[in-house]
C-alpha positions, 0 to 999 in steps of 0.5 A, spaced: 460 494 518 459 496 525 458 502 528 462 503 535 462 510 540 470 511 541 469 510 549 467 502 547 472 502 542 478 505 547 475 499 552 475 493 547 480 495 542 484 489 542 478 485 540 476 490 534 483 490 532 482 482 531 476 483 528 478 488 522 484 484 521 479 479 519 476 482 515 471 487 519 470 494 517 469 498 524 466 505 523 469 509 530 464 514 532 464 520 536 457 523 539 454 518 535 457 521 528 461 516 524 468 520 524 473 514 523 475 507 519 478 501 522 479 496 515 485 491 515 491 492 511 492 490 504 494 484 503 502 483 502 503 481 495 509 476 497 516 476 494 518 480 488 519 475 482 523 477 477 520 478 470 513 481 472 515 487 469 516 484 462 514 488 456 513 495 459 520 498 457 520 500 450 525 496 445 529 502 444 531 503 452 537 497 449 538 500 443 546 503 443 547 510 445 549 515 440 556 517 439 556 524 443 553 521 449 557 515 450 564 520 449 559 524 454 560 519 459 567 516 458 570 524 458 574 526 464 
């Protein structure tokens, strides 16, 4: 962790910026008092793939619907 004065954060901003996107955590301080964060972003977890999901929708979510509410849906 380091700890940078927002003075020297505005003139290095593009080196600090490189430096939490590899992974540095830079507390932002203001009159010597820690006052924000610079972290890198979460990982992007790459493209969706079908079936992850599998198992959290209960069995009974496919079962037929009752009478009375399929006559709801076709009704005019």
């Amino acid at each position: 962790m380091r700890l940078i004065n927002v003075h020297d954060a505005k003139t290095n901003f593009s080196r600090l910026l490189e430096l939490a996107h590899a992974g540095e955590e830079i507390v932002l301080a203001k009159a010597g008092k820690p006052y924000a964060r610079l972290v890198p972003l979460a990982a992007d977890h790459g493209k969706r793939r079908p079936g992850r999901l599998t198992g959290c929708v209960a069995d009974t979510f496919f079962e037929p619907l009752p009478e009375t509410e399929l006559a709801a849906w076709e009704a005019p």
